[in-house]
N, C-alpha and C positions, 0 to 999 in steps of 0.2 A: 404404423398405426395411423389411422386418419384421426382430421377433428373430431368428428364427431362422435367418435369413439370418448371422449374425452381425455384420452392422452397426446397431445397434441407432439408430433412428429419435430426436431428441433434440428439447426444448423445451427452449429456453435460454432464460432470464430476466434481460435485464441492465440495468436503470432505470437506469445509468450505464455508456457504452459509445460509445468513440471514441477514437480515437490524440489526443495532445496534447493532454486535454483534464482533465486531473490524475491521479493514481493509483487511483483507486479505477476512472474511467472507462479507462484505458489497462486495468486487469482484465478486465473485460467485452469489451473490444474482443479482448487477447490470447485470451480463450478464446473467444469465436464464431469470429474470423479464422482460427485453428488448428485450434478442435474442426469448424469445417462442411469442410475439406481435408479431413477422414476419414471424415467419416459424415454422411449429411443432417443439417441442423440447419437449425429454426426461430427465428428471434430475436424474441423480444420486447422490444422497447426503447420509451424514452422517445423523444417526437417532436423536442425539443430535440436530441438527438445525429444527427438526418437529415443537417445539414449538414457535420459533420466524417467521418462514413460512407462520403457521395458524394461526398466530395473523399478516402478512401482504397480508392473506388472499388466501394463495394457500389450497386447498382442494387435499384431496388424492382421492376420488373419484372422482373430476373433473377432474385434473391437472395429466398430463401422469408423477409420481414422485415414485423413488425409494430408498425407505431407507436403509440403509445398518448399522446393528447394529455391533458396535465392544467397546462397553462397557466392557465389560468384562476384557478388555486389558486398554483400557485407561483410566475407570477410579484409578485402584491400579498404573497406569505408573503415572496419574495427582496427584494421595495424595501421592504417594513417591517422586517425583521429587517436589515438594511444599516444604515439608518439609527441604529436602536438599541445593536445592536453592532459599529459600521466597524469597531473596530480585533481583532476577532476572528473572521478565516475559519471558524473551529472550529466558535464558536458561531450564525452565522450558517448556517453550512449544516445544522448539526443544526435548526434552526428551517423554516430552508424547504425542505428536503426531506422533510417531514412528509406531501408531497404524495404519497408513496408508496404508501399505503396506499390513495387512492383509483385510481391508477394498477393494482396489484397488481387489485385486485376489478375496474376495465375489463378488463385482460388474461384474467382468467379469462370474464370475458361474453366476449370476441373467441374465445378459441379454442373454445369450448365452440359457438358458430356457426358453425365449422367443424366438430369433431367431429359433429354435427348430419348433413353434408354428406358424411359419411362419412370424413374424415380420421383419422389416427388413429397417436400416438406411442408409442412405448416407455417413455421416462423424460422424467420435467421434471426440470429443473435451475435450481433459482435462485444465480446468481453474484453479482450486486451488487441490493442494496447488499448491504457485507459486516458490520455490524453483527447482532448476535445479536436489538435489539431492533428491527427491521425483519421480521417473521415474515410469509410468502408463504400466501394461499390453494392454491397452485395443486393441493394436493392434493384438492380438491373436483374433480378433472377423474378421479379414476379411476385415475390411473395413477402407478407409486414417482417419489416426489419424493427429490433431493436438493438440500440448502443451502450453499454456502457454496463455498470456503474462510470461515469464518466467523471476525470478529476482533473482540473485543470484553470485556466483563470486567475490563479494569482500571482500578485505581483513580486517585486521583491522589496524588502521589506526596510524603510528606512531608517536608519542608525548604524548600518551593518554593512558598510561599503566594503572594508578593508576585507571583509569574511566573503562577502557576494566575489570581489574580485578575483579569490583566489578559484572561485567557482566558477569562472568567466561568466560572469551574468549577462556579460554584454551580447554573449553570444541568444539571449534566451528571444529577444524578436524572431529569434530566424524562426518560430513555431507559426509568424505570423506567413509565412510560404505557406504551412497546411490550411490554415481558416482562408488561405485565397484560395485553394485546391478543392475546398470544400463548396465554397460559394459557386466554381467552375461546374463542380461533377455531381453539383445537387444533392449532396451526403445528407445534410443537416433535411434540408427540403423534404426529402424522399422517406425519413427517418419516421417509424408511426409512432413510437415512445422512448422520449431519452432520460435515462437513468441518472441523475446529481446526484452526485456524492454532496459538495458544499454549497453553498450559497454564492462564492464565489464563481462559481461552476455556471453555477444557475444565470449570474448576473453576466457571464460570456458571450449566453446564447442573443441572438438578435432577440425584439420584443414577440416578433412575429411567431415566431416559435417555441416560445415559453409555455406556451396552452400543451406542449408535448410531451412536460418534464415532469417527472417521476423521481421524488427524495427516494436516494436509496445508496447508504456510503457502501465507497467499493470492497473497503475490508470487513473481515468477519474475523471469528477466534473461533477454536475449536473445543468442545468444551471437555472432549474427552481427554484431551491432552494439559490443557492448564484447564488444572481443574484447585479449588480452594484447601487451604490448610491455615492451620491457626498462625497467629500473627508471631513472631519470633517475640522472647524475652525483654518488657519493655529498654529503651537506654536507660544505661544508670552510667556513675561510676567507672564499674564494672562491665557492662554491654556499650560495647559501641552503637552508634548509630550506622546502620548499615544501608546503606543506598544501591540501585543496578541499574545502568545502563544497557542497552543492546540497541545494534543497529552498524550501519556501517559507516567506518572511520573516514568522514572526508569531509570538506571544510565547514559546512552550512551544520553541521552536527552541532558546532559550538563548545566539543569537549574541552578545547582551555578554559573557558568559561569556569565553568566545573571544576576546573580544578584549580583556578583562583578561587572558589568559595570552598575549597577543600584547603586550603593553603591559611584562611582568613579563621577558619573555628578551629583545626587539629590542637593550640592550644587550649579549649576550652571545654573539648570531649574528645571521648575516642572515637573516633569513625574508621569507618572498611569500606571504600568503593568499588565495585567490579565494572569492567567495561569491558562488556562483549563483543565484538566486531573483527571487521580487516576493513582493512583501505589504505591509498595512498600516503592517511597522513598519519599511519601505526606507529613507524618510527618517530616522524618527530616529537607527536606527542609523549613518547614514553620517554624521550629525551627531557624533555620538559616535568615530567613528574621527576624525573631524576634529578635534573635542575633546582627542583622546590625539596626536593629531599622527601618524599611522597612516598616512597618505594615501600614503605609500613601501609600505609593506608590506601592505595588505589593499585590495583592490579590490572594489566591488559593484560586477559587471557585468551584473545586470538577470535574465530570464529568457533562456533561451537554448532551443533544440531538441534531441532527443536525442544528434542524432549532433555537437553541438555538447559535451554534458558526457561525450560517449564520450570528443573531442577533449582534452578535460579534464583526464579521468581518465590520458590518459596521460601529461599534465605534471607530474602531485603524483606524491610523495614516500609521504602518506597522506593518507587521506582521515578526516577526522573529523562526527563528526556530537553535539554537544554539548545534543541535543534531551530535555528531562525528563520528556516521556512518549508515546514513540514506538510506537505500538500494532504497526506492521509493520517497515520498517525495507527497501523495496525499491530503494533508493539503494547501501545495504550491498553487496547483490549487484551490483548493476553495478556497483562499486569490486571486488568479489574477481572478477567475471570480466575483470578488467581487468588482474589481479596487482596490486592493491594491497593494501596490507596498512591495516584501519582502526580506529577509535578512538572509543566509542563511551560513553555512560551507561548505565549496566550493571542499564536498569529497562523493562518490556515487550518487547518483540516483539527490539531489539538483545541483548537479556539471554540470547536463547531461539538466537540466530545467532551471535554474537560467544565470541571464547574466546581464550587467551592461545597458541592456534594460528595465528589468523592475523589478533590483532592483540590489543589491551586493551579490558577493560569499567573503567566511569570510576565508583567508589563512589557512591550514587547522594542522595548524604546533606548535600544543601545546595548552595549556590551558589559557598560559599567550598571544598569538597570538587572540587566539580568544577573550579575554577579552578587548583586545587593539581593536582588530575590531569591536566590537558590541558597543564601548565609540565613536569610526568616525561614526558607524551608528546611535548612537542615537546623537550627535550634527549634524550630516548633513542632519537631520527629519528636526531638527530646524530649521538650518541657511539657508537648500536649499529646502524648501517648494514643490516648483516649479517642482524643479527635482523628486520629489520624486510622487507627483500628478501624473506626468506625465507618469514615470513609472508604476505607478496602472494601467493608460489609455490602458498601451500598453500590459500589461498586461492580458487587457479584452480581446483585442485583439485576443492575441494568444489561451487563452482560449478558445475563441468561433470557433478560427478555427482549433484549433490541439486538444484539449482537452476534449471534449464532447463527454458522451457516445454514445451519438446518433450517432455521426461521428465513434465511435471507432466500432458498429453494422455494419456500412456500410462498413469500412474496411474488417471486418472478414467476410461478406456477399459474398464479391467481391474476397478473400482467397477461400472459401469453394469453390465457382461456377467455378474460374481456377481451383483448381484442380480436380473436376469433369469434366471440359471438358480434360483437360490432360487424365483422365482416360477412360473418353471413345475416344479418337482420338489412344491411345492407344491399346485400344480392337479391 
């Protein structure tokens, strides 16, 4: 369909893209699955994501989808960087998804032999990955590109060496090889609108290119699936105070934290913590609750499915997230479209969502700081019931109005269509 039709024709970019297959991929997949229900759309993806695609039912024969294999490269990048840093997801996917770059230049050979054949788009779109130093050829194809929601820019965070370390932060310059790759292959330059997610984000790009940037965080919630239910039976007595975590278990999460302020009230109420996840550091930490003698009050119950921490969400009280440098924070929102009201470290991407509306940001200024805030957050579940309902409420709120994929289609809808009409008022 051409522009002027006013469905504008789309290339979608998403080297990570598939349901359940962690956050950055559940992005990609949320915006193909959504944005091709409205308008043509072409996916470009990694060949790895074929198998969770066509188990949510996209067909290569039906579905306009382009695989792009770069195996070769990342899987020997994934078993060497595993080895050298098991005990950091982080770091180990920043290493072998390096493979990016050769993927991104396949992608632009594959359509460009279509354009060839007469084919022919309106806008590229690259979605994932969503790091700033991951920069897309695709504008060597002709036609306005946009990037992002893009998240990237912060730093790490000081009070928190001993937690950064076990995450090799040191390794975290090496991002600055892509913002030279970018500056080389003209990414940023060539880019007609880029999408920030933070302020941090924003404060990355050069000055010069800030006149291009479009607030728009990369997460959404879904609203059909965490959707609200009444708040559980205030604490007393008798009701513990019940807290949830979710997310994945490795070091920057902060979960000792957690359960030093779970170790510091157990005498003075009852509490129930659930912690949902997997990671590197499952065992030790469950070692450690075992250690405090915990095994009453905080359960690690493994990874679980969405509609499984939907279920979740509607058993806590609040939801906390004690992680010390969380770049997005798409957990948040599925807690507030759920009415709960949550608790957060008051440093990136939580910093930019969270507010004493519909829930706390936690001082972000050491270990022993955040151990002190999550002990006022879990007495003030208790003693301020009220406040805390309340903030769930408002919660919903914002969800349903700032937060929802459907509203985030209708944003980039309304993106795409200015700048088609700029480009032909132009012409």
């Amino acid at each position: 369909m051409s522009e002027s039709s006013g469905a504008p024709r789309v290339l979608l970019s998403a080297y990570q893209c598939g349901p359940g297959m962690g956050s950055v991929s559940q992005i990609g997949w949320e915006w193909y699955s959504r944005m091709a229900r409205r308008v043509p759309t072409t996916l470009v993806t990694h060949v790895r994501n074929r198998a969770a695609l066509e188990q949510a039912g996209v067909r290569e024969d039906q579905d306009d989808v382009v695989y792009i294999d770069t195996e070769w490269l990342a899987g020997p990048l994934y078993r060497w960087s595993s080895r050298i840093f098991g005990a950091s997801e982080h770091a180990v996917f920043l290493v072998s998804s390096s493979d990016f770059f050769f993927f991104d230049r396949q992608a632009v050979k594959r359509i460009r032999g279509r354009m060839r054949n007469g084919e022919r788009w309106d806008i590229a779109h690259a979605v994932t990955p969503v790091s700033p130093a991951s920069p897309t050829t695709l504008f060597r194809l002709g036609i306005p590109l946009v990037r992002g929601p893009l998240n990237g820019g912060l730093g790490i965070p000081p009070g928190f060496g001993d937690i950064m370390k076990e995450e090799y932060g040191w390794l975290y310059p090496v991002r600055n090889v892509g913002h030279l790759l970018d500056r080389l292959n003209g990414s940023t330059r060539n880019t007609t609108v880029l999408l920030s997610a933070t302020q941090s984000t924003f404060e990355s790009f050069p000055e010069r290119y800030q006149h291009k940037i479009v607030t728009m965080i990369e997460n959404g919630v879904e609203l059909n699936r965490f959707t609200p239910t009444p708040w559980p039976s205030d604490p007393s007595s008798e009701n513990p105070v019940r807290l949830l975590f979710v997310g994945r278990l490795i070091p920057f999460k902060g979960i000792p934290m957690l359960i030093e302020a779970v170790s510091a009230v157990r005498s003075e109420m009852k509490i129930e913590v659930r912690i949902v996840g997997e990671g590197a550091m499952k065992a030790e930490w469950k070692e450690l609750v075992r250690q405090k003698g915990l095994e009453s009050e905080i359960r690690l119950l493994g990874g679980q499915s969405l509609d499984q921490v939907a279920e979740h969400m509607k058993w806590c009280h609040a939801f906390v997230l004690p992680s010390v440098r969380e770049s997005g924070g798409a957990v948040l929102l599925e807690a507030m479209a759920s009415a709960r009201p949550v608790a957060a470290v008051g440093y990136g991407g939580p910093a930019e969502i969270v507010d004493d509306d519909i829930g706390v940001l936690i001082p972000p200024s050491g270990p022993d700081s955040v151990i002190r805030g999550l002990i006022e957050v879990i007495r003030s579940v208790k003693s301020n019931p009220e406040i805390w309902r309340g903030r769930g409420q408002t919660g919903l709120e914002r969800a349903r109005t700032l937060y929802s994929w459907e509203s985030k289609m209708d944003q980039a809808l309304e993106i795409y269509r200015n700048i088609l009409k700029q480009k032909q008022e132009a012409s």
